[in-house]
N, C-alpha and C positions, 0 to 999 in steps of 0.2 A: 293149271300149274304145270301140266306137262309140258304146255307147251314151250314156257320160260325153260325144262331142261334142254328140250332138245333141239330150243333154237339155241343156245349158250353150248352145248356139245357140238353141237356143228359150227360155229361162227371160232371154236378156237381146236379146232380139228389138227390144225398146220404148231400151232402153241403147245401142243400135251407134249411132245418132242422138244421143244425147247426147253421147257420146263424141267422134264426127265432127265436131259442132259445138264442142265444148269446143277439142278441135285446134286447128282452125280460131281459134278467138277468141285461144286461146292464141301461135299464129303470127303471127298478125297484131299483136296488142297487147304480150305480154310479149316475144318474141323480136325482132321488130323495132326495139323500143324498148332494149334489151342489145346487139344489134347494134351500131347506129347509135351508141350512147353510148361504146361500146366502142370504135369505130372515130375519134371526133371523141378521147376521151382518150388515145387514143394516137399521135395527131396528130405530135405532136414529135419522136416516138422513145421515149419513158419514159410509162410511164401516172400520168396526174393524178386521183385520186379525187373532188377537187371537181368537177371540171369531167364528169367520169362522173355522178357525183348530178345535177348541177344539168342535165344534158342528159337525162339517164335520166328527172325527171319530167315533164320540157318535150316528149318522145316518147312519154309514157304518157299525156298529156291527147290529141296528135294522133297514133293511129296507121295510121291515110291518109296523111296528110304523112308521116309518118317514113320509110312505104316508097318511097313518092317520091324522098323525101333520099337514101334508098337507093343506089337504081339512079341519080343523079344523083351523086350522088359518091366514087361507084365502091367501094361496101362490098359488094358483092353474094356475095363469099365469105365476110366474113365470115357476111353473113346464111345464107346456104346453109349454112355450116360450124353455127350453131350451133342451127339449124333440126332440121338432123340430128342433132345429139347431144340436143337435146330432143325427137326423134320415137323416139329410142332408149328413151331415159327413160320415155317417157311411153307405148311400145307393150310392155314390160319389166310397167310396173304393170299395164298395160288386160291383160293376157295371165295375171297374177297373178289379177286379179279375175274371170274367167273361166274357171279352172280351179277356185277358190274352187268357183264357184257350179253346178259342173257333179255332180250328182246322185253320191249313195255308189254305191248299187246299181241294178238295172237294173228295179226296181219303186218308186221312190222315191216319185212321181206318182202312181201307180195308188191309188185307195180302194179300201179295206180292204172287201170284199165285196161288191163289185160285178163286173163280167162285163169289164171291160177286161183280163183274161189272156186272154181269148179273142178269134181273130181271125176274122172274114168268116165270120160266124155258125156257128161249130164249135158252140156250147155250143148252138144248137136242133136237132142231132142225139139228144139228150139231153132236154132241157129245149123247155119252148112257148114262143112268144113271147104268149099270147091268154090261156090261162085256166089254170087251177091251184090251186097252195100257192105263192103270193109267195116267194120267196128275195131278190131285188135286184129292180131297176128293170128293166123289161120281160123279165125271167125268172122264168117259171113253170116247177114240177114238176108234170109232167100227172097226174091223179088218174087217168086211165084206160089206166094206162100200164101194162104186163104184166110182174112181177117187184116188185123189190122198190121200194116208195115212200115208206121211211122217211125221214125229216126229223130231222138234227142240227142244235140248233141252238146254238151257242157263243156265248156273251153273259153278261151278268149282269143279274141285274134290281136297280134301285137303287131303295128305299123310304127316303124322308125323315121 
């Protein structure tokens, strides 16, 4: 299972910054702006729908101002209240897409005939890193190696 985390932590490495900033813009502009509209139509006691639209786009053009309005007349629950249910929302999908992206099996990344199964040079126990019969990239099978030095090699040859 480790390995599903931290090939998913590394495959959205360049992502946790978008995300953090999408938050962010999201907080500031869409949630402040619900808040605030939310809190001025319900003003009365009974919620007014026009008066929600016509506030809701007048805090989506300023949302500086709108957090201001905020904490100036005394919405600050609701903004906290709805802040949190869209960081639920919104940490619910980020958490979906990162499991998504988190590798089947525990060789997903690794190419196909190259030496990344081997770790801190096992395979030049074996094999040369200098000169030889080429298998992958900087492994050789040494030609003066004592026993058996045959070479399989699995592929197809493709003539057009």
């Amino acid at each position: 299972m480790n390995y599903k985390i931290e090939g998913a932590l590394k495959r959205n490495r360049k992502n946790f910054i978008i995300f953090g900033v999408l938050w962010l813009l999201i907080a500031v502009v869409l949630v402040s702006a619900w808040a605030h509209s939310t809190y001025i139509a319900n003003a009365n006691g009974n919620f007014n729908l026009e008066i929600f639209m016509e506030t809701f786009v007048k805090s989506m053009t300023n949302p500086f101002g709108t957090l201001g309005n905020i904490f100036k007349e005394g919405a600050t629950g609701n903004y906290f209240s709805s802040l949190m249910v869209m960081t639920i929302f919104y940490s619910l999908f980020f958490f979906i897409g990162i499991f998504k992206s988190a590798p089947k099996n525990e060789y997903s990344d690794i190419e196909h005939g190259s030496s990344d199964w081997s770790q801190r040079g096992e395979q030049y126990q074996i094999l040369s890193k200098n000169k030889g019969i080429i298998l992958a990239e900087d492994n050789y099978l040494p030609v003066d190696k004592r026993g058996n030095v045959n070479v399989l090699v699995v592929g197809r040859i493709r003539i057009r």
